[in-house]
C-alpha positions in Angstrom: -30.9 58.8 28.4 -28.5 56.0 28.6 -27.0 53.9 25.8 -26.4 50.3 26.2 -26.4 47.4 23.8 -26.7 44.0 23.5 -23.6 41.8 23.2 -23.3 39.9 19.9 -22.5 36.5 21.2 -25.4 34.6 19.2 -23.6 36.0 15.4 -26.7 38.5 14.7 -30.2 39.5 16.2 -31.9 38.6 12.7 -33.3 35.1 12.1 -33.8 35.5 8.6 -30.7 37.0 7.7 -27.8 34.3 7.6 -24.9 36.1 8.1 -24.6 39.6 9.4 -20.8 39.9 9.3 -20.9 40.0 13.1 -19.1 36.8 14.3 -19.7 34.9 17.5 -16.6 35.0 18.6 -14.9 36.9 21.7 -12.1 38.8 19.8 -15.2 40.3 17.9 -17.2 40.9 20.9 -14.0 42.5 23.0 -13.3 45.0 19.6 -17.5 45.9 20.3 -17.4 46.9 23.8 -13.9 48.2 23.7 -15.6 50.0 21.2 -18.6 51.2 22.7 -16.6 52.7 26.0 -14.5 55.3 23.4 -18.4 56.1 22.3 -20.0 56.7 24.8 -22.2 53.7 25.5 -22.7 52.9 29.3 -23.9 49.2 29.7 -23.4 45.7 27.8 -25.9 43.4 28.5 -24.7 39.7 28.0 -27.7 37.3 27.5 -27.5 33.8 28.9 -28.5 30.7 26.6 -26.6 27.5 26.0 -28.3 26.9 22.8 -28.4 29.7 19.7 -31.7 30.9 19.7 -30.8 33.4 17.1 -29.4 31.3 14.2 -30.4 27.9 15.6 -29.0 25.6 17.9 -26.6 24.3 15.6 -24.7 27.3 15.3 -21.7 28.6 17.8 -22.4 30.9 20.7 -20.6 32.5 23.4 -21.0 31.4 27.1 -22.1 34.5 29.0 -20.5 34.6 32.4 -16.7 33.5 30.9 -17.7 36.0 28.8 -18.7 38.8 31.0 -15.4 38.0 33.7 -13.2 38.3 30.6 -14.6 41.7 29.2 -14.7 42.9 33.1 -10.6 42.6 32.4 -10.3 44.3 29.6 -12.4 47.2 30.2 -12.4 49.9 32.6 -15.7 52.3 32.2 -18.6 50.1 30.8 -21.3 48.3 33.3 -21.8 44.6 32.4 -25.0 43.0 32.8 -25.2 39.6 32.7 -28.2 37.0 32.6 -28.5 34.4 34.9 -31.5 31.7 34.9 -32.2 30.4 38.4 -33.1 26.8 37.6 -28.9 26.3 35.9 -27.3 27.9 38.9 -26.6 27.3 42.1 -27.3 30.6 44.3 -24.8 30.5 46.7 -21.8 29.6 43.9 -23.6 32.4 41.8 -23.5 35.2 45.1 -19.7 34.2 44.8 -18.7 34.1 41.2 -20.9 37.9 40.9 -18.9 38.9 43.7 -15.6 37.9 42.1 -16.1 39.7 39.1 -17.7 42.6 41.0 -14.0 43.1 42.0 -12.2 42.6 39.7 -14.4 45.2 37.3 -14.4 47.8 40.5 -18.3 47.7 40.6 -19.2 47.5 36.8 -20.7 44.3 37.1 -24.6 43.6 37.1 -27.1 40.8 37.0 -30.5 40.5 34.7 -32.8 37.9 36.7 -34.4 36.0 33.9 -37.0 33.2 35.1 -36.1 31.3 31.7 -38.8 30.2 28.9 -36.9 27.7 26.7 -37.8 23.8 28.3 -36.0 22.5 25.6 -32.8 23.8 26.0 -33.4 23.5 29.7 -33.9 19.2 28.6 -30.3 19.4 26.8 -28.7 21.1 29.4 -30.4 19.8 32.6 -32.0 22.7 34.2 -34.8 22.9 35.9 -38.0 24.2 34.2 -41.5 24.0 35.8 -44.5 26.1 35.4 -44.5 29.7 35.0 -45.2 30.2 38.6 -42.9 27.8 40.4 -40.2 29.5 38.2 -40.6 32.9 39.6 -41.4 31.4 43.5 -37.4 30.1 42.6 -36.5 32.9 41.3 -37.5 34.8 44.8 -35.6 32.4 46.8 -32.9 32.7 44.5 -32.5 36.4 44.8 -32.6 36.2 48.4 -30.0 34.2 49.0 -27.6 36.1 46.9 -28.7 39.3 48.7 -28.2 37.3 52.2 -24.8 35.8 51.1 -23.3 39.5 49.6 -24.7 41.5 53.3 -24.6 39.1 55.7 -21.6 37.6 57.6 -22.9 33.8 58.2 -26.0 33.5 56.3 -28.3 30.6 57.2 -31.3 29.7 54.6 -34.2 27.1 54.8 -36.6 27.7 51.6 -38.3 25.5 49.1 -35.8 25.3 46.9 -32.5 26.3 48.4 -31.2 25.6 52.1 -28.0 27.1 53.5 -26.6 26.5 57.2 -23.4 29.1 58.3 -22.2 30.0 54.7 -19.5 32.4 54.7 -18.9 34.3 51.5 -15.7 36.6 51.2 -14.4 39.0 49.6 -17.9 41.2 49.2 -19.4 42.5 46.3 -17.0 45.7 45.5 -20.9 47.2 45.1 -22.7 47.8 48.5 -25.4 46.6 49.4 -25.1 44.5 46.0 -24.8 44.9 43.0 -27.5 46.0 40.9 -30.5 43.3 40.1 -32.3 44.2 36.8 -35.1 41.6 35.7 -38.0 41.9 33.3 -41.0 39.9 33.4 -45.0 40.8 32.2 -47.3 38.4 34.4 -48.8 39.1 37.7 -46.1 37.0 39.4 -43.3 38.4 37.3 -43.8 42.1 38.2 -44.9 41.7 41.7 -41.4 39.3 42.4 -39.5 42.7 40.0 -40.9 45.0 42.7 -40.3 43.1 45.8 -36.6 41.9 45.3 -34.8 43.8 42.6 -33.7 47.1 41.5 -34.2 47.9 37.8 -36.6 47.0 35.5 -35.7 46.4 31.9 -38.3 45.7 29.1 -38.8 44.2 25.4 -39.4 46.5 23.1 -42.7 48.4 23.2 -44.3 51.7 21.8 -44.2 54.5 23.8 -47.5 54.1 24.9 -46.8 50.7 26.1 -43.7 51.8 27.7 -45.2 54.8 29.8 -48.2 52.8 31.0 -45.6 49.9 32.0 -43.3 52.2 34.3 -45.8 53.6 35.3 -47.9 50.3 37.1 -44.2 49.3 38.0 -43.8 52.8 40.2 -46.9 52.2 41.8 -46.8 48.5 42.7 -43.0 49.3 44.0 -44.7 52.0 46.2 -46.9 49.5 47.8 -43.7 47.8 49.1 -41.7 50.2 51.2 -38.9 49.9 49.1 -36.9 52.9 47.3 -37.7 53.6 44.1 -36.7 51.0 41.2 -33.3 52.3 40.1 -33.8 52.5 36.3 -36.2 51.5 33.4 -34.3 50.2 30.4 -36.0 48.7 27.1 -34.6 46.6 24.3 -34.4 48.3 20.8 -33.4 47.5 17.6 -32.1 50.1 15.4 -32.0 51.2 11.4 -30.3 54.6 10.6 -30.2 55.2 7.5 -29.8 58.6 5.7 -33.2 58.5 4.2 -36.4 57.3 5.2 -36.9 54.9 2.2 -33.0 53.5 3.0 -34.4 52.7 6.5 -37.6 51.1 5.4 -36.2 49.1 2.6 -33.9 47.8 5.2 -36.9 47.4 7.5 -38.4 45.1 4.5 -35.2 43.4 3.6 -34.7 41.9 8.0 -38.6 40.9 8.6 -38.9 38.9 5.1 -40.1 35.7 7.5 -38.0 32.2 6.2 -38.4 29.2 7.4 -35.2 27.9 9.4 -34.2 26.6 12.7 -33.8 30.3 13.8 -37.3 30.0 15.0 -37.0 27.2 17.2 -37.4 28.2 20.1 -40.8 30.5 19.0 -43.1 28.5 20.3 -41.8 27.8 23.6 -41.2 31.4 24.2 -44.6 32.5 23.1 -46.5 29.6 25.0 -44.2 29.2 28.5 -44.3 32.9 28.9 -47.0 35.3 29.8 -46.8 38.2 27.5 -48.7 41.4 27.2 -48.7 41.9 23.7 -49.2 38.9 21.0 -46.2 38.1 19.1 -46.6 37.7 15.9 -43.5 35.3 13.6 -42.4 39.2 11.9 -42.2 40.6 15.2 -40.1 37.4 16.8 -37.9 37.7 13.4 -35.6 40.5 15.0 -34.9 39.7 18.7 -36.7 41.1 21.7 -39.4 42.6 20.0 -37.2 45.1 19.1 -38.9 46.7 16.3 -42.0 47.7 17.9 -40.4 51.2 19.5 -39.6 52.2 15.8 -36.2 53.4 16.2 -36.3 53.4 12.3 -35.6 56.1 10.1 -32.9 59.1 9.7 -31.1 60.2 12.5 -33.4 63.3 13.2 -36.3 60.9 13.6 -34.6 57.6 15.6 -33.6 61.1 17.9 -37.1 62.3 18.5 -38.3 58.8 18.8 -35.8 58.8 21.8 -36.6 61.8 23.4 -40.2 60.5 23.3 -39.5 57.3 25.8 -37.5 59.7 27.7 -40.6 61.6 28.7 -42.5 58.8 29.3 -39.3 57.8 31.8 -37.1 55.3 30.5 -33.7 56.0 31.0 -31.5 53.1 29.7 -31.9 51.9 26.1 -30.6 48.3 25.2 -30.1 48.2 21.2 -29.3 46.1 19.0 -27.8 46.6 15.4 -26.0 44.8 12.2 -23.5 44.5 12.0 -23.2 45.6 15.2 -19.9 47.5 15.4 -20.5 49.6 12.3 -24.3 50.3 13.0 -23.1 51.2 16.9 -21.1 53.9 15.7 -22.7 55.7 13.2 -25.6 55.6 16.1 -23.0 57.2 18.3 -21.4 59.7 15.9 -25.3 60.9 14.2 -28.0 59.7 17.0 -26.8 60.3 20.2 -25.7 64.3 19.7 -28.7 65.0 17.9 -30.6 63.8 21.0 -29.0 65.9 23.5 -28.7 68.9 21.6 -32.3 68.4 21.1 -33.3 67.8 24.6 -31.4 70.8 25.1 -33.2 73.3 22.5 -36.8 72.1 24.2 -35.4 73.1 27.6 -33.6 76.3 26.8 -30.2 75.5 27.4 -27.9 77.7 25.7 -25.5 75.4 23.2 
């Protein structure tokens, strides 16, 4: 299993908690990931929204991509994952500014394809957002022009949505053929659009039933395509170690204790412009990215066999999510992620 987290640039991951002594600032999120290298965490995974869907959209946030080239400069092992919304960007200024930070991280540098769901934030800041469809039929074109600018020598385009004559784009992604493509998505069009033109898919939080059955349909739709297999399966968690169970699950109490604020603002949008598996109910949209449902909640010795459970079921890359982050992500580090290999080890015989 991989460890990777999520970046704090929204102040926190709990809408009902005010502050979580986790600031939104980039000095706090450089001492994180600086942090999370010496640990042994392998990916940061910036999320892309000009509006604070966390706290509410009157509170500060960090910008993702200045974000992500900055880290890329101050770092040397991690992989950083940054989201990018087709209906804000430009595809062929995107294929460039990826590539640029592609080189200057050495290959760390990675995108997660999100479709978007927010139409208000999308009104403030003058994207484009249509119906759930349309958006991932942009999304396609989108992903093929990148791909075409980051292989090709003179790529010519004429879609839909974009249209390109002779573009030239140099230096090349330091990553060949590019670099990686992770998206999530539940609908029909969402997963058949994953399996055709990306590389990775990354989830919300599930239980390992939901997980399993997910990769599983992923696998065989990508077989149906000719492609290689899809790279990795990564899922967002959220995590409570505690040293007792009743520590954890007075914690557990303490997050999902629903209030009324502009934290919720954007709940209805993302529950009605998206089409989800699962219902979402306001406790399970109170921590971000459904991240409670895997119940990574507990003592070390059980978040460690919940682990080793998704890792049967095949996920390989775990996105958490903790507060305060910096304190949570080590004690995760120093008590979790041992216990899980040594574990994995005792179950296949290796000698410790």
């Amino acid at each position: 299993m991989k460890y990777g987290f999520w970046l704090p640039i929204f102040g926190g991951w709990l809408r009902n908690i005010e502050d979580e002594n986790m600031p939104p600032t980039f000095e706090y999120a450089r001492k994180v990931t600086q942090s999370a290298e010496e640990w042994g965490y392998s990916t940061t995974l910036i999320a892309e929204l000009y509006l604070n869907d966390i706290k509410g959209p009157e509170q500060d946030s960090l910008e993702a991509w200045t974000t992500a080239a900055a880290l890329a400069a101050v770092t040397d092992k991690i992989e950083i994952m940054t989201a990018v919304r087709p209906g804000f960007h430009n595809p062929a200024i995107t294929a460039k500014m990826a590539a640029n930070i592609d080189q200057l991280s050495n290959g760390r540098f990675t995108l997660n394809v999100v479709s978007a769901w927010w139409e208000e934030e999308a009104r403030q800041y003058g994207g484009i957002f249509t119906e759930h469809d349309e958006r991932y039929d942009r999304t396609r074109e989108f992903i093929d022009v990148l791909k075409g600018l980051w292989n090709e020598e003179s790529f010519s385009y004429e879609g839909k949505f974009y249209q390109l004559k002779d573009t030239k784009l140099f230096p090349k992604p330091f990553q060949r053929p590019n670099p990686i493509l992770y998206a999530g998505g539940e609908s029909e069009k969402g997963k058949q659009t994953i399996v055709d033109k990306c590389d990775a898919y990354v989830m919300h939080g599930g239980t390992v039933e939901e997980i399993e059955t997910k990769i599983a349909g992923m696998k065989a739709r990508r077989a149906g395509t000719g492609n290689p297999e899809l790279a990795e399966f990564g899922m967002a968690a959220y995590v409570i170690c505690r040293d007792s169970p009743e520590e954890a699950f007075a914690e557990l109490e303490r997050i999902t204790n629903v209030k009324e604020s502009s934290a919720y603002a954007g709940f209805k949008d993302f529950t009605s412009k998206s089409q989800l598996e699962q219902q979402l109910q306001l406790q399970d949209y109170s921590v971000s990215n459904r991240g409670l449902r895997p119940n990574l909640v507990g003592t070390p010795e059980q978040i460690a066999d919940q682990i080793l459970k998704y890792e049967e079921a095949g996920l390989g890359l775990l996105l958490l999510q903790f507060s305060p982050q910096l304190e949570e992500m080590e004690r995760f580090a120093k008590q979790v992620m041992p216990l899980v290999e040594e574990k994995r080890n005792q179950q296949h015989g290796v000698a410790l």
